[in-house]
Wavefront OBJ file of the C-alpha trace (Angstrom):
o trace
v -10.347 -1.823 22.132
v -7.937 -0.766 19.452
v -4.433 -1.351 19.838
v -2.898 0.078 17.410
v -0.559 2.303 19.495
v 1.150 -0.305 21.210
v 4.308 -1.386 19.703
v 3.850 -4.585 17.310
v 6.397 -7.221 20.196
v 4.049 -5.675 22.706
v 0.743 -6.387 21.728
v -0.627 -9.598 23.536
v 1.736 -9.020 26.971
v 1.419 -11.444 29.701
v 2.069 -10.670 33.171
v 3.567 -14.066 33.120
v 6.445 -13.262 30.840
v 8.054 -10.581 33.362
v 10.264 -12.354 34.951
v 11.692 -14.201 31.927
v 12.261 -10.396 30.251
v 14.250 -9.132 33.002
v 16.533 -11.863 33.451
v 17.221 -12.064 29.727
v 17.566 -8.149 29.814
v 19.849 -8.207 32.312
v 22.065 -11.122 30.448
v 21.905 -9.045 27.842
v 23.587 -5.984 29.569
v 26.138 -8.136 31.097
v 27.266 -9.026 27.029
v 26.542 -6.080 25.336
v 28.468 -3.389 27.404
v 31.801 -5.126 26.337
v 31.036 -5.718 23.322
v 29.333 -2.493 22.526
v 32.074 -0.653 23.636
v 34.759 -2.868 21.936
v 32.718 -1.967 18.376
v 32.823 2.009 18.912
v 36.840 1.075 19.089
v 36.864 -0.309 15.953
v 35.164 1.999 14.911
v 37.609 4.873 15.891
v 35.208 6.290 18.339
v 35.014 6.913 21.756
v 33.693 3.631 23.462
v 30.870 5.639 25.017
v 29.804 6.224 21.490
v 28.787 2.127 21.462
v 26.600 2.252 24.260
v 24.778 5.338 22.688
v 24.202 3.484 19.602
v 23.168 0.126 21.748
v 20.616 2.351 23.681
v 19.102 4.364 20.161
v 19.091 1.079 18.164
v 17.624 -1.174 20.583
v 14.577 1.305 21.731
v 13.572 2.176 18.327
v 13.943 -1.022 16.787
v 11.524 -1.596 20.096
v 8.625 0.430 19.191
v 9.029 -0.007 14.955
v 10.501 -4.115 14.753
v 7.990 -7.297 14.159
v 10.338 -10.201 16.008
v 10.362 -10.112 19.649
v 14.049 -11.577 20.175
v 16.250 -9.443 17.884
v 18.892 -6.971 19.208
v 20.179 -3.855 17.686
v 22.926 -2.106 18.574
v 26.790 -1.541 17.165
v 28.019 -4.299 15.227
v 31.192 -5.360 14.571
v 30.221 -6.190 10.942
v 30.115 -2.858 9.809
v 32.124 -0.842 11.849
v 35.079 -1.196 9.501
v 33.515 -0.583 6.609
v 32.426 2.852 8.499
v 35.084 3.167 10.220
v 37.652 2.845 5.957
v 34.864 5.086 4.432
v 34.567 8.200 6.960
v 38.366 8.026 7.800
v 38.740 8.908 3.760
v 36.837 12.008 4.198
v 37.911 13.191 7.524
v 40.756 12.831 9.728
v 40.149 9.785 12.842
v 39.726 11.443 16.330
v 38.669 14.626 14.884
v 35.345 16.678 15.612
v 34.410 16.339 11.762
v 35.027 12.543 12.100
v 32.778 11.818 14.295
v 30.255 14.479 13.070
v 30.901 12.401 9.423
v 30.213 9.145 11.147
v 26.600 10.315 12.983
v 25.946 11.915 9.324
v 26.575 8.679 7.735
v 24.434 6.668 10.205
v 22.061 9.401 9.089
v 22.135 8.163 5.373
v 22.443 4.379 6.314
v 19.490 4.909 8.549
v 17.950 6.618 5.548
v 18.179 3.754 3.072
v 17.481 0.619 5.286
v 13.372 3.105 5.423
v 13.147 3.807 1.903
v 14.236 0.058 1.448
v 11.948 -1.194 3.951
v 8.567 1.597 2.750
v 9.448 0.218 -0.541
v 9.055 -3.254 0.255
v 12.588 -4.165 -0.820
v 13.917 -6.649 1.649
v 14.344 -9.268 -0.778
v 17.434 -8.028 -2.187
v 18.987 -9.603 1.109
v 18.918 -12.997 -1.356
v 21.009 -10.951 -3.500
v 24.394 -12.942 -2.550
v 25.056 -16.704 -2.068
v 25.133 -18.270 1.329
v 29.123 -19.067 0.115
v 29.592 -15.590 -0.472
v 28.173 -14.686 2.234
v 30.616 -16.608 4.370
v 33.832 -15.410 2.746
v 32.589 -11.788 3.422
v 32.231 -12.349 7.158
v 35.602 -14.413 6.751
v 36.787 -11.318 5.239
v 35.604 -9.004 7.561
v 37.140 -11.331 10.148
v 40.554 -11.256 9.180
v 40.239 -7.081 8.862
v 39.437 -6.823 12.378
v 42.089 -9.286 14.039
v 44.875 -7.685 11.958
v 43.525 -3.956 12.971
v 43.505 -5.517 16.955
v 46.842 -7.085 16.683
v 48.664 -3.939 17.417
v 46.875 -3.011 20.139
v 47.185 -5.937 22.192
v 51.099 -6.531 21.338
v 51.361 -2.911 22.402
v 52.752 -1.426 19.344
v 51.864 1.751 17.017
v 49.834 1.296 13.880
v 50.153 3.314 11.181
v 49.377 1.020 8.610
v 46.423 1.844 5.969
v 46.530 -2.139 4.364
v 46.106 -5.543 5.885
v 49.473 -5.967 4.371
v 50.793 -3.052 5.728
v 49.845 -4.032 9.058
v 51.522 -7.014 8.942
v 54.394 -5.684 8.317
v 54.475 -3.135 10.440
v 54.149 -5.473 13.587
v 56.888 -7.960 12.269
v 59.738 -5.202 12.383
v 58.301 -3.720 16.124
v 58.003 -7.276 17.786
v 61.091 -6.433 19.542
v 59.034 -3.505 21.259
v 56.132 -5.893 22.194
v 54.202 -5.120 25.390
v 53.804 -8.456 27.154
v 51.555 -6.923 30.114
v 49.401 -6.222 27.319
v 49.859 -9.360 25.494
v 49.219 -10.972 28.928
v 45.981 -9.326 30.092
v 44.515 -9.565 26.540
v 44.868 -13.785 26.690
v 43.452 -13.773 29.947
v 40.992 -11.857 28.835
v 40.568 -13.854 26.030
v 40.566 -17.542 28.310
v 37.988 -16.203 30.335
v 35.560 -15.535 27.009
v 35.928 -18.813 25.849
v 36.130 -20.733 28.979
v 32.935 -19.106 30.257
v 31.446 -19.739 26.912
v 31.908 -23.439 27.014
v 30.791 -23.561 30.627
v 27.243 -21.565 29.412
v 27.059 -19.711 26.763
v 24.876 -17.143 28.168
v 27.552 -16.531 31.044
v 29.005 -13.105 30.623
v 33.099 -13.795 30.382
v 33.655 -10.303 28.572
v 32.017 -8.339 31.558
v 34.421 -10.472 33.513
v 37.211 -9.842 32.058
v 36.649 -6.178 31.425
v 35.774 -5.826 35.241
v 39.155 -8.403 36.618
v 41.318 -5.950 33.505
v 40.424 -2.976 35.648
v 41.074 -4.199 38.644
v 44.512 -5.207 37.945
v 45.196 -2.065 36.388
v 44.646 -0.523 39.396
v 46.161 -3.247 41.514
v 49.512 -3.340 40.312
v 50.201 -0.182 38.192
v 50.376 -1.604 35.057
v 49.845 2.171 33.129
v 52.652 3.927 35.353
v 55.094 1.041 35.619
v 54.578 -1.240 32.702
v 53.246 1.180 29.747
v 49.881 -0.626 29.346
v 47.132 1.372 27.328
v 44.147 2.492 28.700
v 41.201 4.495 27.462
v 41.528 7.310 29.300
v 38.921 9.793 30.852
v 35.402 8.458 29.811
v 32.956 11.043 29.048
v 29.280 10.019 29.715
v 26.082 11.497 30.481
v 23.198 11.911 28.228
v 23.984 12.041 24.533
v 23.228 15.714 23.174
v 20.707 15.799 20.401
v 21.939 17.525 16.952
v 21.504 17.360 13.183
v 25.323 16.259 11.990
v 25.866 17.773 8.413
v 28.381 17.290 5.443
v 29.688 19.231 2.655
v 28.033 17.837 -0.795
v 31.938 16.876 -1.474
v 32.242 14.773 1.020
v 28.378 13.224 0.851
v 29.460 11.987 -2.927
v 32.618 9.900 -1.378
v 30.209 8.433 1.277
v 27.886 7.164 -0.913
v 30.032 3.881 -1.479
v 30.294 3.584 2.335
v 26.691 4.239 2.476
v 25.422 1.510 0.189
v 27.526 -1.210 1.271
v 26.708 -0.819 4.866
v 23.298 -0.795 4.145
v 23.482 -3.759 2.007
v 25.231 -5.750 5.013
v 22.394 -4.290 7.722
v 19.937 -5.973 4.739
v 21.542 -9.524 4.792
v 22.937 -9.413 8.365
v 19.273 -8.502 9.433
v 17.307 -11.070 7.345
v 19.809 -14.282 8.702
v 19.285 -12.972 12.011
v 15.691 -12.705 12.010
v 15.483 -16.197 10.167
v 17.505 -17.829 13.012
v 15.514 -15.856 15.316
v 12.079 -16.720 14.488
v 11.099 -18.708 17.573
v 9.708 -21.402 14.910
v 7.401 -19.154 12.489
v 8.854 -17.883 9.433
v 8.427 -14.010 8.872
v 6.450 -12.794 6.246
v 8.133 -10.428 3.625
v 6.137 -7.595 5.359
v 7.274 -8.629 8.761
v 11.067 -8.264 7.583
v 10.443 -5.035 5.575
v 9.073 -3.400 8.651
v 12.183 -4.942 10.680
v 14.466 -3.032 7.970
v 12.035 -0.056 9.260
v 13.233 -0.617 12.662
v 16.715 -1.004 12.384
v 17.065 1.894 10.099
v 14.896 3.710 12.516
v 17.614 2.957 14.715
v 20.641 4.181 12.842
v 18.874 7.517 12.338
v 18.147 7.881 16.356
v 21.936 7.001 16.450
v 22.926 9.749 13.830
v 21.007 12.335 15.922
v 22.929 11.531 19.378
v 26.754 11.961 17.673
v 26.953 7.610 17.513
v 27.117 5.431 14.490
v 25.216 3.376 12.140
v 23.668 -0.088 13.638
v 22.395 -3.560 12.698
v 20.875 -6.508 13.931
v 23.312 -8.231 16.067
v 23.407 -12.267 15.668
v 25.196 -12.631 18.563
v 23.148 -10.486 21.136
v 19.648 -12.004 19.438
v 21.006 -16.003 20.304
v 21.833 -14.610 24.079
v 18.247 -13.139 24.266
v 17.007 -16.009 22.576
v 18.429 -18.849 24.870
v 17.676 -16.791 27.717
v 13.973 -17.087 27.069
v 13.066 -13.682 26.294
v 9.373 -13.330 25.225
v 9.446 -9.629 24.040
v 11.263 -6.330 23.406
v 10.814 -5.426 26.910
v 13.936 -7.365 27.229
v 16.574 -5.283 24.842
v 14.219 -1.907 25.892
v 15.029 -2.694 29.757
v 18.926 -3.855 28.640
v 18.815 -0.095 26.376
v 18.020 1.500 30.048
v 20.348 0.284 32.100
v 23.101 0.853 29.682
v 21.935 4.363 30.090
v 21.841 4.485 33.691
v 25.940 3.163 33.049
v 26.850 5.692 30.752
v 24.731 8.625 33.169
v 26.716 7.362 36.603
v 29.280 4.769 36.167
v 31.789 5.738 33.577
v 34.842 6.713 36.784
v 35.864 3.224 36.433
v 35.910 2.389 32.961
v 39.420 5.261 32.357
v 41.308 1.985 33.598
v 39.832 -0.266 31.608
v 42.786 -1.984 28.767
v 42.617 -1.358 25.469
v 44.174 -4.911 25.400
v 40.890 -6.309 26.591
v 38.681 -4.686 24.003
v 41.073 -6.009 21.299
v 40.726 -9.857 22.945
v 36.890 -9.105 22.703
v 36.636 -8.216 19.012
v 39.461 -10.815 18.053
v 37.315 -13.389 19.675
v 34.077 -11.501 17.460
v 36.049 -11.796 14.709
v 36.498 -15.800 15.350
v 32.862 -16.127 15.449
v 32.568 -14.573 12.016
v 35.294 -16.825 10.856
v 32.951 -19.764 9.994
v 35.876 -22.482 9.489
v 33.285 -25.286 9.470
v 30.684 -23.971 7.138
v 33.459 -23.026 4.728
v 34.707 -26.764 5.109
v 31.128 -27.963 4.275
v 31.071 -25.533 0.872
v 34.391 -27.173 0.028
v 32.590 -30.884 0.209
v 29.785 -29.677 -1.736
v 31.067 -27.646 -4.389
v 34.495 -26.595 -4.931
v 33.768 -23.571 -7.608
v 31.332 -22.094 -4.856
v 34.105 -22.373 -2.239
v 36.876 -20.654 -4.622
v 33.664 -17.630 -4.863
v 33.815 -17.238 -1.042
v 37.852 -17.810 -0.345
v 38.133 -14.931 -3.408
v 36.149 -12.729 -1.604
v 37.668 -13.546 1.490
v 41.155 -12.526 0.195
v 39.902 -9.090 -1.561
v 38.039 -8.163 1.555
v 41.128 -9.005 3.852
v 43.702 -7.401 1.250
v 42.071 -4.805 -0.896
v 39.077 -3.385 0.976
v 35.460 -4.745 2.455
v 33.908 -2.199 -0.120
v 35.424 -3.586 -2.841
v 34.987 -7.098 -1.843
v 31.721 -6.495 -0.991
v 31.181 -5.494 -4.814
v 33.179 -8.468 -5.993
v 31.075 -11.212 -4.154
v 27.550 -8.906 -5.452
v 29.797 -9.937 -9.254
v 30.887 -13.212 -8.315
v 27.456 -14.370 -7.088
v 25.762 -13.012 -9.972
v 28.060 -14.616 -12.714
v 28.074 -18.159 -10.724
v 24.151 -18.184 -11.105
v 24.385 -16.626 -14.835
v 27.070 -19.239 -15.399
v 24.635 -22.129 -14.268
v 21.828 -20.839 -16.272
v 24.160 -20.420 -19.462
v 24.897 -24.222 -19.771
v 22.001 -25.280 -17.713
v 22.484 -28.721 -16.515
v 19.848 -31.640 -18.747
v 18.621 -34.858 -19.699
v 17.810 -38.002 -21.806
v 14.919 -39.524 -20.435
v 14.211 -43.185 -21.106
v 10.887 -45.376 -19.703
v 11.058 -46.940 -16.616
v 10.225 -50.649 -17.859
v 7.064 -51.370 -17.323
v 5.687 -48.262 -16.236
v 4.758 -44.874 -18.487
v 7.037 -43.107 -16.098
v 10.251 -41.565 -18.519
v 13.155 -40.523 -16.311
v 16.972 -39.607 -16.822
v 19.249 -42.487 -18.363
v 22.137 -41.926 -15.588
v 20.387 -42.382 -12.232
v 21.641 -45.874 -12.085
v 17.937 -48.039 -13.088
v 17.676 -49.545 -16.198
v 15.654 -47.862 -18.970
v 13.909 -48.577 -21.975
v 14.627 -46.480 -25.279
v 11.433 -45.848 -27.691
v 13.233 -46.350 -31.198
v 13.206 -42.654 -33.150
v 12.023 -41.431 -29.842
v 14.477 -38.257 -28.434
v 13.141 -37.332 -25.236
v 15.523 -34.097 -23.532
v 14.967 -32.424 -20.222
v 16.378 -28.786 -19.607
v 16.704 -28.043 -15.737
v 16.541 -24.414 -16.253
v 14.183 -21.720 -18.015
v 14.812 -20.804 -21.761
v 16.423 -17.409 -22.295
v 18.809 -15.500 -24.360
v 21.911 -16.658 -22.551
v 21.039 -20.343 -23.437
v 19.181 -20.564 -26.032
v 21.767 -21.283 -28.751
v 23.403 -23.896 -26.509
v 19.927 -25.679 -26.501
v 19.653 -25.338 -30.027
v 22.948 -26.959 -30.600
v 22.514 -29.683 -27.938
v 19.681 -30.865 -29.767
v 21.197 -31.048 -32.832
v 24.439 -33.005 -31.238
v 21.996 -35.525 -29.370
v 20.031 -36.351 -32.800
v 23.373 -36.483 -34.750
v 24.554 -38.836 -32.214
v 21.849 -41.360 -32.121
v 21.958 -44.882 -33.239
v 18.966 -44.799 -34.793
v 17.275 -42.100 -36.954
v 14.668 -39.990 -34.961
v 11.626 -39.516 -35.559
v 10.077 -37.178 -33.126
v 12.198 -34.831 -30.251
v 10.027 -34.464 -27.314
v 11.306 -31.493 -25.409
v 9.903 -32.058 -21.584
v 9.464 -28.701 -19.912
v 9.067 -29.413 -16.264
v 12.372 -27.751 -15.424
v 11.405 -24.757 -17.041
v 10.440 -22.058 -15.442
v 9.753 -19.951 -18.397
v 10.859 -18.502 -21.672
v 12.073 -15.265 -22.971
v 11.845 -13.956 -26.545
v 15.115 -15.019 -27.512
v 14.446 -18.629 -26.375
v 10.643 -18.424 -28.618
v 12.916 -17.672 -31.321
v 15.466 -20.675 -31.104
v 12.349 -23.078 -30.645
v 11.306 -21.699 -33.618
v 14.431 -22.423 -35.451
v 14.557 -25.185 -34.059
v 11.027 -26.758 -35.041
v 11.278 -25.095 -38.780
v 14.591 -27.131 -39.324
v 13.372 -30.617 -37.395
v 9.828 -30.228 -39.617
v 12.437 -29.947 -42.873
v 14.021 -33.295 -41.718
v 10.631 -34.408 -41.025
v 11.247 -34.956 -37.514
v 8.676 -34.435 -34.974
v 8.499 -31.884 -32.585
v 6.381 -31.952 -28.986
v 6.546 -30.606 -25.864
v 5.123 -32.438 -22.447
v 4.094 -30.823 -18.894
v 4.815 -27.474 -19.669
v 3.896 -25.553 -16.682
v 0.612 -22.710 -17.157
v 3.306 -19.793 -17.446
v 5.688 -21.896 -19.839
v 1.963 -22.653 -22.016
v 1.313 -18.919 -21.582
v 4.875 -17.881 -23.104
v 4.406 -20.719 -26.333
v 1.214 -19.205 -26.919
v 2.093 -15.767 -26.686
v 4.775 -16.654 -28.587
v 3.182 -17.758 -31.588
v 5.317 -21.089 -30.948
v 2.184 -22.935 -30.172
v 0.352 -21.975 -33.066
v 3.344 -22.874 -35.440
v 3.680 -26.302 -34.162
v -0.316 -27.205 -33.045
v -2.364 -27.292 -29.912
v -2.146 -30.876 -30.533
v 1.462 -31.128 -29.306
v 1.297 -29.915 -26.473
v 0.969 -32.626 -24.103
v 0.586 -33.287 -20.265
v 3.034 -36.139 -20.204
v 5.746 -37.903 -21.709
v 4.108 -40.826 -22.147
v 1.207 -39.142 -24.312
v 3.448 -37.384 -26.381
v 5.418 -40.725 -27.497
v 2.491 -42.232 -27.922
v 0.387 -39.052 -30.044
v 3.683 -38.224 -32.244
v 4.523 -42.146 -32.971
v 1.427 -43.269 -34.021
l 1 2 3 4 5 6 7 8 9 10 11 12 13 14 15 16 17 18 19 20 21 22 23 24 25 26 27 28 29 30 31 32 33 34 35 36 37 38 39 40 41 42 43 44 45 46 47 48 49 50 51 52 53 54 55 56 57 58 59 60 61 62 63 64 65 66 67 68 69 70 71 72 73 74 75 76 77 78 79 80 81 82 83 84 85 86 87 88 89 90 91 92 93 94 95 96 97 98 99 100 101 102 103 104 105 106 107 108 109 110 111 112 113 114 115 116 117 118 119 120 121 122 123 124 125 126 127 128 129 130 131 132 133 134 135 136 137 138 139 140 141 142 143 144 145 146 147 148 149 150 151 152 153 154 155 156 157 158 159 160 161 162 163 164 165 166 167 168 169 170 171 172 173 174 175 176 177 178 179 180 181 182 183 184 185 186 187 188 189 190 191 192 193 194 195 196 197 198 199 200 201 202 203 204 205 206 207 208 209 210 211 212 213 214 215 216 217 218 219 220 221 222 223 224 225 226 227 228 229 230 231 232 233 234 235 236 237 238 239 240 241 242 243 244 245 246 247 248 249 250 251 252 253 254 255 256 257 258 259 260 261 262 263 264 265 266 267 268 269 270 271 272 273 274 275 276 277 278 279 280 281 282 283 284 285 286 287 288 289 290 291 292 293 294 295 296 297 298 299 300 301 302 303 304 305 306 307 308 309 310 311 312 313 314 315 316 317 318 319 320 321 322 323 324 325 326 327 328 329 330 331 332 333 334 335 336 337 338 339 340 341 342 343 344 345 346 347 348 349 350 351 352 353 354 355 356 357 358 359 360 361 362 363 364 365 366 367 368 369 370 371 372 373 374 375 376 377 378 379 380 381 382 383 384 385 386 387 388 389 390 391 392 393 394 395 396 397 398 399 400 401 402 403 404 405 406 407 408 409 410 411 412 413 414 415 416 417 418 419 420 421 422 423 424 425 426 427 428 429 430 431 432 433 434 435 436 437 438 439 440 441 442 443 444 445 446 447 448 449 450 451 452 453 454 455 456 457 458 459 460 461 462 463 464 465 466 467 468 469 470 471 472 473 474 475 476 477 478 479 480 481 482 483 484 485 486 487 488 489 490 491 492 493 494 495 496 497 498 499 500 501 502 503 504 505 506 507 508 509 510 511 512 513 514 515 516 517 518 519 520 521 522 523 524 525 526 527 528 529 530 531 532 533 534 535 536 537 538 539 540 541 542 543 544 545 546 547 548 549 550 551 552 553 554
């Protein structure tokens, strides 16, 4: 019986795995409402507006996704970025603002398709692990500073991290404690039910114990605390949100960089996800399907763009879900919410949404991993604290296209002077391996055996060239033969042909030797298309160290 119809987490239900859905569903709903709704705030939206986009982006993802654990919904990842790129095109808490947002969830939704139809999803690889973590750090920093405000109890009308800053040093003498108060409660309650289990729900109880002492003890009438108002639910009303070709040209910066973080966000989720089976490129490609998919729904209901959330898919994870019936059932009940119990939510803080995405923003705040990065290497650590600091002070679109520079020029700086070799024997043995690994080695008089551990192109060539030519000047004794050992590289590119061949024409002037040992097939297939192989001989090309000492000192 064909089953092609039923949705790929679907296919192979048990009856058996009922129980486990519902109870991770319903964990689910108890994390995500807070959460969802504390996004749409940052995003400038009504917090309604978050459980739309939790419902669109977890049923389509649903019925177009491969992994059976990963929620979709608002994210707190991009919802800055959205929230700096549609406010420069249309004015915050406007109709066109919000029309602008759904039309950019539109385009994002747009992109993460073509990307997935086109079998793209390896550009998530695009940036470092290191940058990686000083764009979250980034982001991180963005989204306490924008909360500060709100829980001291103070205007913001700052456009700059900066600007922020300064802005709440010369109003902390109009600081709202009540606020300040209900938003470390709120924040207590997160972390100490967090460290109790992490799966217990401590924002739904502090949203729910915020509203309640709102009500309690007056804090709006008598002590100025912030609420968000009137809460308009229902059922979201289906429309086609438009923009003017003006303002579609200064989206398009939004548009790509959210999309690029939806690509990377989504593949570390789903690799941490996995339930112990790797995905296969057309697994993730059709997961970039579903969350775009998702973004689109959420364009047509008046929400915002989503992503794979990394927090939402551990809950759902731990809490032994076995398929999407878990976030589809969690996307229902929010609905049911939003349809009949929205009353209760006008007293709900805008303190305790701010002590929700402040302790978000912690989690993205990776203090130990960049500690780690700093043990291993401190050039890739100063690549993630500079995007850090031009995320946090410039812009997350800009540092966003700084790490996409910094990444690429820390790999292209690698490959330019490409860490190598002098091989010596291992006594003994006809095994040849590098002089500083702390064994002793033999030296082969006139023997000048170099390892490259990279592949030959135009960015290194001449430095190879030259290297040579400073290891043979250097040595004690005159050489004889330079045996260039190729099982580092990958391949080579005309430019690097060319230097071998300057390179052999000069050594064969000086009657040195030239061979090269356990060149991989493609390497073999480059020197022979190449015409490097027939300058030099068939005959020196060799499958090991060992036989080319022995062949070219004979």
């Amino acid at each position: 019986m064909s089953t092609w119809w039923i949705p790929p987490t679907l296919r192979g239900y048990r009856a058996s795995w009922l129980g486990a859905d519902i109870l991770a569903g319903l964990t689910l709903v108890a994390v995500a409402l807070p959460s969802q709704m504390a996004t749409a705030q940052l995003a400038n939206l009504p917090v309604v507006v978050g459980l739309y986009a939790f419902v669109a982006g977890s049923l389509l993802y649903a019925v177009l996704g491969t992994n059976r654990h990963l929620s979709v919904g608002a994210d707190s990842t991009i919802a800055p970025v959205l929230a700096v790129g549609v406010a420069s095109v249309a004015a915050v808490g406007t109709a066109g603002y919000a029309g602008t947002m759904a039309f950019t969830a539109l385009l994002v939704g747009a992109v993460l398709v073509i990307l997935g139809l086109g079998r793209l999803g390896w550009i998530s690889q695009f940036l470092s692990t290191p940058v990686i973590t000083g764009v979250l750090a980034g982001i991180a920093v963005e989204i306490i500073v924008r909360q500060l405000p709100i829980i001291l109890g103070i205007s913001d009308t700052g456009t700059t991290t900066i600007g922020r800053i300064r802005q709440m040093i010369g109003q902390l003498d109009h600081t709202n404690l009540w606020s300040v108060g209900i938003a470390l409660i709120v924040l207590a309650i997160i972390v100490s039910a967090e460290r109790i289990n992490f799966r217990l729900p401590g924002a739904l109880f502090g949203l729910v114990l915020s509203i309640l002492a709102v009500s309690a003890l007056g804090l709006v009438a008598h002590h100025g605390v912030a609420v968000i108002g009137t809460v308009h639910g229902g059922l979201p009303h289906v429309r086609l949100p438009s923009a003017s070709w003006a303002q579609l040209r200064r989206l398009f910066g939004t548009v790509l960089t959210v999309a690029f973080l939806c690509v990377a966000q989504t593949a570390a989720t789903v690799r941490v996800s996995g339930a112990g089976s790797r995905p296969t490129a057309w697994d993730f490609n059709r997961d970039l399907i579903g969350v775009g998919a998702g973004s689109v729904a959420a364009g047509f209901i008046g929400a915002f763009a989503v992503d794979a959330s990394p927090p939402n898919t551990a809950i759902t994870t731990a809490s032994g879900t076995r398929s999407q019936l878990t976030n589809t059932m969690a996307a229902v009940v929010v609905l049911g919410v939003v349809v009949a119990l929205t009353t209760p939510l006008a007293n709900l803080p805008l303190a305790t949404l701010a002590a929700t995405l402040v302790y978000i923003a912690a989690k993205l705040f990776r203090i130990g991993e960049l500690r780690t990065i700093l043990r291993f290497d401190r050039l890739e650590f100063a690549l993630a604290a500079a995007t850090l600091v031009v995320i946090a002070l410039v812009g997350i679109e800009q540092g966003v296209l700084v790490a996409m520079i910094l990444s690429l020029a820390d790999r292209t700086r690698r490959t330019f002077r490409p860490r190598d070799a002098v091989l010596g024997r291992d006594p003994g043995t006809d095994h040849w391996m590098p002089l500083d690994i702390g064994r002793p080695t033999e030296q082969v008089p006139g023997v000048l055996v170099y390892l490259v551990y990279a592949p030959l192109w135009y960015g290194n060539a001449d430095y190879l060239r030259l290297r040579i030519r400073q290891l043979l000047d250097a040595a004690s004794d005159p050489i004889q033969a330079v045996i260039l050992d190729a099982n580092g590289m990958s391949d080579i590119d005309y430019t690097g042909l060319q230097a071998l061949h300057g390179l052999a024409t000069e050594l064969n002037r000086q009657g040195v030797a030239i061979g090269i040992a356990r060149a991989s097939h493609l390497v073999h297939h480059d020197l022979k298309r190449g015409a490097l192989l027939e300058q030099l001989g068939a005959d020196h090309l060799f499958a090991s160290v060992e036989e080319a000492v022995a062949a070219l000192m004979s």
